[in-house]
N, C-alpha and C positions, 0 to 999 in steps of 0.2 A: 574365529567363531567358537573353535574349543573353549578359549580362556574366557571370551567373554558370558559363555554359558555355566564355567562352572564360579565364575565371578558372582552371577545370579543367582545359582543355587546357596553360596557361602551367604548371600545378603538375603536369602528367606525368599527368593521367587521365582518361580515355574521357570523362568525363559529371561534373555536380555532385555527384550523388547518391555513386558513386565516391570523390569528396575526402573529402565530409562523414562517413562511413560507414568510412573507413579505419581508423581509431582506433577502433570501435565492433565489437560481436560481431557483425553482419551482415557486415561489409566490403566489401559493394558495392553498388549501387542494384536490382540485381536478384536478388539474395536476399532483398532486401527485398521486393520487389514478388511474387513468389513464395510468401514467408512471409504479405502482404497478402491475396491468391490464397484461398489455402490455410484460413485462417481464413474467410474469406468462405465456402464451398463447407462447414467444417464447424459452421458458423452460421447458415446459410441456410434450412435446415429448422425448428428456434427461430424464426428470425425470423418463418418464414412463421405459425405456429402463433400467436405472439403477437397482428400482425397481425388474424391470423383470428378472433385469439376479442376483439378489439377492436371490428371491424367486427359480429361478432353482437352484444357488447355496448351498441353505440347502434344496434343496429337493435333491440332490446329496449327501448329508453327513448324510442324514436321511433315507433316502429311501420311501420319504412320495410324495408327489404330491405337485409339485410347486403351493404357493396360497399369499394370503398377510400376511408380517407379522404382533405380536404382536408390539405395540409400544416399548414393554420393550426387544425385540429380537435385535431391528435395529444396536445397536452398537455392539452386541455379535456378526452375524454374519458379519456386515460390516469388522468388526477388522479381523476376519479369509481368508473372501474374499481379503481384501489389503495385509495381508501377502502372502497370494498362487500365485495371480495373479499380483499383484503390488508393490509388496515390493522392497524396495528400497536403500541404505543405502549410506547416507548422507557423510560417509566416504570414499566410494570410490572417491569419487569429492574434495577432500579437497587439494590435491598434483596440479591441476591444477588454485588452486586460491591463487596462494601468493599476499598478502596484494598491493604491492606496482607495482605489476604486474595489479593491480584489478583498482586502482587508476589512474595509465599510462592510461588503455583503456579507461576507463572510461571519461578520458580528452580528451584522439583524439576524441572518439565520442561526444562529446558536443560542439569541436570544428569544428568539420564538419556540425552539426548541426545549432549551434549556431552564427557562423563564433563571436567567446572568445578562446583564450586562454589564459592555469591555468597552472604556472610554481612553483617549487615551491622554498622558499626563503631562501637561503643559506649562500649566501656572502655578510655581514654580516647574520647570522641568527638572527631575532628578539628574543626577551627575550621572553620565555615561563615559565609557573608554573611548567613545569615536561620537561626532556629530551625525551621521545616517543614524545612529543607536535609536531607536522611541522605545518608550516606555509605557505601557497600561495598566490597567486596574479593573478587578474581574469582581463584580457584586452581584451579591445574589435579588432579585430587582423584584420579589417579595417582602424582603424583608429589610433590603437597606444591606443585609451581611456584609462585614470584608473576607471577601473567599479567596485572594491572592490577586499578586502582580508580574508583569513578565516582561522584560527586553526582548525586543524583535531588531536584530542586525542580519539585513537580507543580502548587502552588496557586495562584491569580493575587496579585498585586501592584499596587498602582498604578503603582510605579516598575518592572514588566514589559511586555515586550511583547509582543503577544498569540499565540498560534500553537502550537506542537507542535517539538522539536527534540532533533538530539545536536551538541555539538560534541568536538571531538580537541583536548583540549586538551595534552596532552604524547603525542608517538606515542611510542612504543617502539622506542630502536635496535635493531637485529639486530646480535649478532655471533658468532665462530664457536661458543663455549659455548653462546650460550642469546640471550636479547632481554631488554631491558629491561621493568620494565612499564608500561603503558600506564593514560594519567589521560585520565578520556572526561567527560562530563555529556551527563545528560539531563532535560528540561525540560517541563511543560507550565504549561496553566491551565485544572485540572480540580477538578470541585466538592471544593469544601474542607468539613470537619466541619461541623457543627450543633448546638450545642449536647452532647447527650451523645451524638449519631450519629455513628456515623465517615464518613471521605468514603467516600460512597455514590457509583459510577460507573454510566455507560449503558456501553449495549454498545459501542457505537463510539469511547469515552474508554478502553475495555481495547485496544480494536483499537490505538488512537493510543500507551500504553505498553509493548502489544506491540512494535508495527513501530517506534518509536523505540528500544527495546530490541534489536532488530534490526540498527540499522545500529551500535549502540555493539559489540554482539560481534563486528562485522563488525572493527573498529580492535584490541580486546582479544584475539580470538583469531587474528588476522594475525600471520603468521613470513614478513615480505617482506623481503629484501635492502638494497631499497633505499625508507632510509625515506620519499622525497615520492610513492614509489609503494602505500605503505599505508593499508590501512583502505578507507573510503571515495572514493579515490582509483584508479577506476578508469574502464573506458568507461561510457558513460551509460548506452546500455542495460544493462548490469550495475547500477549504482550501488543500484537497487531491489530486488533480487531477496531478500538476504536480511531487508530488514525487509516484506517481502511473503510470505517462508516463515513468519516468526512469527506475523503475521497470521493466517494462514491456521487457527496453533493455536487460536485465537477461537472456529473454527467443527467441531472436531473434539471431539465429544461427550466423549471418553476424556481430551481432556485439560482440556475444562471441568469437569469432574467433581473436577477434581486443587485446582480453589479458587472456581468460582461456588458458592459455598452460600449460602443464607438468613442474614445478622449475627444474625436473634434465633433461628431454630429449627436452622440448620444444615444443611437439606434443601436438596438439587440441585435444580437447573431442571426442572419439571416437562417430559416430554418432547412433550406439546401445548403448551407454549410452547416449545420449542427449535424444532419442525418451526412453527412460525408466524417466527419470526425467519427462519428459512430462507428460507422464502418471500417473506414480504418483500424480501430480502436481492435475491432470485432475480426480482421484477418489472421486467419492462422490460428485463433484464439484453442480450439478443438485440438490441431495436432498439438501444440506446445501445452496444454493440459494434458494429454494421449500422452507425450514421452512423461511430465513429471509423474503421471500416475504410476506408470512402467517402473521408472528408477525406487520409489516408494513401494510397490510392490513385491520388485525383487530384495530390494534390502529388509522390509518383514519376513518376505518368505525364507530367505538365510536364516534369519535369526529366531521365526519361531519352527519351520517343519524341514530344516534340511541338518542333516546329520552325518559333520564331520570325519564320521569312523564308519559309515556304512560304502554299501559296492557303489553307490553314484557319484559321478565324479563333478564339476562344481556344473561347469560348461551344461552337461545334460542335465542335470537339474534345472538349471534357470532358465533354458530354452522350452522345457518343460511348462513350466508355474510362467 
């Protein structure tokens, strides 16, 4: 903490938090610490509730008197609480998200949004590394534009590796007419066909095409200047934001509606299973924001009001703050 404070002072600013933060949408260590604050105060009441109905919960299986728990209990009883009341299973939901049904919706809605549409390329098909490969084309569906095209390889591979991704592979120059267009891919390794099934996803494999679909519009619908500053290329804390707004369309009934349907009957999510995903979705949600605020909290408060050469020693400080 010494070094990294007089690290700060030698680069022109107050505190570390300050440097690190400059480049970042916060820009200073106490916006941060504020915005930390802030959430804390409008998640505290959640938390307590959660909490609450925890402590009823093993005084119900114990016979003992609801009170707080040990630190070493939380996941014992939280695990017992999500099976009884929240349990959930990912596999009921898998027959209303065929791959290619997931992708369709997914397009009308960004084309409503976005007024783009994303066709995808067939006659001729372009040359791919693997036959799963498709390929698309993303126009801007005002004006005819070419705003870019993108490879989608969702199935696993032996010679892949493993994970969820986009990369930029050619960005788009800007210049004063117009921009070039932009060549993106996007990647996973999501359950492949079965025989005469199509690939059947869970909910959280649409989330994962979402939000990788997310940061590829982030590069395809960029009109930056200056192109190492495009796409994906920005502060951190931004860097997520728009493959977390797609996300988001996962859980918005009106637009699940637009492609989870049943492969054999065609029928929407029934909406006692939508408000059960929810839920699930929604357990523990309170304490596990509650620790990340904590772990962010204490690491601002290190770095902007504790002071390595005064009488408090680390332990009582952070028990402290």
């Amino acid at each position: 903490i010494t070094l990294r404070r007089e690290k700060a002072k030698l680069l022109g600013k107050e505190n570390f938090p300050d440097w690190v933060l400059s480049r970042r949408m916060a820009k200073n260590g106490k916006t941060a610490l504020g915005f930390v604050e802030d959430l804390h105060d409008k998640t505290k009441k959640a938390f307590d509730q959660e909490n609450q109905e925890l402590a009823e919960f093993k005084a119900s299986k114990t016979g003992g008197e609801p009170g707080p728990l040990n630190p070493w209990e939380y996941a014992f009883w939280s695990e017992r609480l999500r099976k009884e009341k929240y349990a959930f299973d990912e596999e009921i939901v898998r027959p209303y998200f065929p791959i290619d049904s997931v992708m369709t919706g997914m397009f009308s809605l960004v084309e409503k949004i976005f007024s783009i549409k994303v066709a995808e390329l067939t006659d001729p098909k372009p040359e791919t590394w693997h036959p799963d490969v498709k390929v698309y084309q993303v126009t801007d569906s005002r004006t005819g534009r070419d705003l870019g095209s993108f490879y989608a390889d969702w199935h696993p591979r032996e010679t892949k590796r493993s994970g969820a991704w986009m990369n930029q592979l050619l960005t788009g120059e800007w210049h004063p007419e117009g921009r070039d267009p932009h060549l993106g891919l996007i990647t996973g390794n999501l359950m492949p066909p079965v025989g005469d099934k199509p690939a059947l996803l869970n909910h959280r494999e649409v989330e994962t095409i979402f939000h990788e679909f997310g940061h590829l519009l982030h590069g395809v619908l960029g009109d930056v200047k200056i192109r190492s500053l495009s796409g994906t290329n920005v502060a951190w804390d931004f860097v997520e934001l728009p493959s977390q707004i797609m996300e988001n369309w996962c859980w918005e009934r009106e637009s699940l509606d637009l492609f989870a349907r049943h492969y054999e009957t065609g029928e929407p999510i029934p909406e006692e299973l939508f408000q059960k995903m929810k839920k699930a979705r929604n357990f523990g949600a309170a304490r596990g924001q509650m620790r990340q605020l904590a772990l962010g909290k204490k690491d601002l408060e290190l770095h902007l009001n504790y002071d390595p050469e005064g009488d408090e020693d680390l332990d009582t400080f952070i028990a402290r703050v």
